[in-house]
N, C-alpha and C positions, 0 to 999 in steps of 0.2 A: 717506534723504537728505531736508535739507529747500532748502527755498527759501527767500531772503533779499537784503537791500540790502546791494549790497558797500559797501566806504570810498567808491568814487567814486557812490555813492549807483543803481548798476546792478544788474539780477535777476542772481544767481549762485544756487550750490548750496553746501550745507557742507561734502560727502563723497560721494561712493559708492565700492563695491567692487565686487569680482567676483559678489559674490551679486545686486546692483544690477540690478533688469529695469526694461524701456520703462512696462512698468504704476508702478512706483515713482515714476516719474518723473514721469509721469501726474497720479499721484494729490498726489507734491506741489505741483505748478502747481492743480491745484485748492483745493487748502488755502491756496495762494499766496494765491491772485484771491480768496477765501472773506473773506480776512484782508485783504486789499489790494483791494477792489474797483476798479476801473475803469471809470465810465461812459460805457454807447456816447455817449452826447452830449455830452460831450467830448472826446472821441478825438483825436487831431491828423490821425492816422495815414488813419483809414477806408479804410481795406483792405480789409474784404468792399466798399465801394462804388467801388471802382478797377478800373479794364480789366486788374489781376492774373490768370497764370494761375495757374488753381486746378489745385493739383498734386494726384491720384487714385493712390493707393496700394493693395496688393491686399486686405486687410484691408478700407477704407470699399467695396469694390468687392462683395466678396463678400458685405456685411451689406447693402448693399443688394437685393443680388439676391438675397439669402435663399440664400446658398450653394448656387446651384442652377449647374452649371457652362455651362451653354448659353444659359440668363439671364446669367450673368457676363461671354460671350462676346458678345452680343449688345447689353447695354450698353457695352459697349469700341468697338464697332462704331460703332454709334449717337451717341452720346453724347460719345465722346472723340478727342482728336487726338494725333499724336506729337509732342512736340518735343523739342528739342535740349537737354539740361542740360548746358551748356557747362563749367559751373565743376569739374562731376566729369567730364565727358567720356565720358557716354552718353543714350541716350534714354528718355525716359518719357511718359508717359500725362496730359493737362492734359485738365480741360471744354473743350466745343468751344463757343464764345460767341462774341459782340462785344464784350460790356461788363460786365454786373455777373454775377456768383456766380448761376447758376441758384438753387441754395437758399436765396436771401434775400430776406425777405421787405420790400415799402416799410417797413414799420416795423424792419425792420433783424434782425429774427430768423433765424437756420437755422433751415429745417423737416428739416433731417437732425442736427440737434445731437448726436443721443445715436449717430450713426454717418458723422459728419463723418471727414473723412480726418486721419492724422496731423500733417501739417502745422500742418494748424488748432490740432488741440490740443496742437502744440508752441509757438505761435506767442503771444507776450503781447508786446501792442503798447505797449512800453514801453522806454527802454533797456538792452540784456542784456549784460549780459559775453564777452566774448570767447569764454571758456572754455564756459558755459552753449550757446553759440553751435555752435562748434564740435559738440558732443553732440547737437542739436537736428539741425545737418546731418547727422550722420552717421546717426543712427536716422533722418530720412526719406528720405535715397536708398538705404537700404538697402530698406525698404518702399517706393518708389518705384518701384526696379529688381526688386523682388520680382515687381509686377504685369506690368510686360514681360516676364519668362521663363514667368512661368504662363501668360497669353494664346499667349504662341508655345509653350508645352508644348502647350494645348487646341486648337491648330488649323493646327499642323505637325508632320509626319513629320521626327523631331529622330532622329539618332546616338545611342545609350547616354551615348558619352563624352559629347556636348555636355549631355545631359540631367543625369548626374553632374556636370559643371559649375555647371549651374543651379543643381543643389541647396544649393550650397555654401556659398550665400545663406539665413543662418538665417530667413528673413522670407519664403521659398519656401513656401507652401503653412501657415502659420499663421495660426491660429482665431484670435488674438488679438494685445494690443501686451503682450506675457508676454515674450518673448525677452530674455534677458539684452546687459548693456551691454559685457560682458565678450566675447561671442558677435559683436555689432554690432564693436565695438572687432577681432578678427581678421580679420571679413570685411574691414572697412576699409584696414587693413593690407596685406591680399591684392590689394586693388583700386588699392591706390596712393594714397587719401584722406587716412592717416593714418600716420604715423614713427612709429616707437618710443619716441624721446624727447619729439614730442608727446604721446604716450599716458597718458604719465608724469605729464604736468602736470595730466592730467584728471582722476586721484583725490584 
């Protein structure tokens, strides 16, 4: 897939398929911004400098804590707060702050860049298409919701069935943003996220 200016002059994509993973997707928003740069100083948006929650995914959780499970658990603790994602209608895991992006520096840098959460690297502050949009939600409350089932796997006495449940979530217990869009795209569906004939419009 690549990235691109639709007609109404917005980031869209040209294509994906079912072989289409969250890494592809990745890698063309980098190519994107490579080609389209963006300067932080002119930004309109300044969103890492906004009282934003910063939404923590199990993927940025795990790289930080050197996939050490009791570090992972302990950063959760620490570090994070529940709230409310209202728009899909479950809970996840935010920075626990007042104001600005613990990882950003006065001069406006991450010092977790290279293991910043998906959001971030789904996120170009710019206007996006609908469509682009939609795909962007959908891969991060799926790794959203990932991080909530594994924290309550590592530190509750869960049922079989509810633990078969959890898994069901391709974004359970994976080393990387590799999962296919095809894989994100079922879960979705299952969840109530995303129709069928939405789905349709996404390839």
């Amino acid at each position: 897939m690549n990235l691109l200016f639709d007609s109404e002059g917005k980031v869209n994509y040209d294509k994906i398929n079912k072989e289409t993973t969250v890494k592809d997707v990745l890698e063309a928003i980098d190519i994107f911004l490579n080609n389209n740069p963006i300067p932080c100083d002119t930004c309109k948006e300044s969103c890492c400098k906004k009282a934003w929650s910063v939404e923590m995914d199990n993927v940025c959780v795990n790289r930080i804590s050197n996939w050490d499970e009791r570090c992972a658990s302990d950063y959760v603790k620490k570090k994070l707060v529940k709230k409310r994602n209202y728009y899909r209608e479950f809970d996840q895991y935010v920075l626990d702050k007042e104001k600005n992006c613990h990882f950003i520096t006065e001069e406006n840098y991450c010092t977790i860049y290279e293991q910043r959460p998906i959001i971030c690297r789904l996120y170009i502050c710019i206007d996006k298409s609908y469509r682009y949009n939609v795909v962007r939600e959908l891969i991060g409350s799926t790794y959203l919701k990932a991080l909530i089932f594994e924290e309550e796997m590592r530190t509750s006495k869960l049922s079989d069935e509810l633990i078969k449940q959890y898994k069901r979530n391709p974004a359970v217990f994976a080393k990387g943003y590799d999962i296919s869009l095809n894989d994100i795209f079922n879960y979705s569906e299952e969840e109530g996220w995303l129709y069928e004939d939405e789905r349709d419009e996404l390839y």
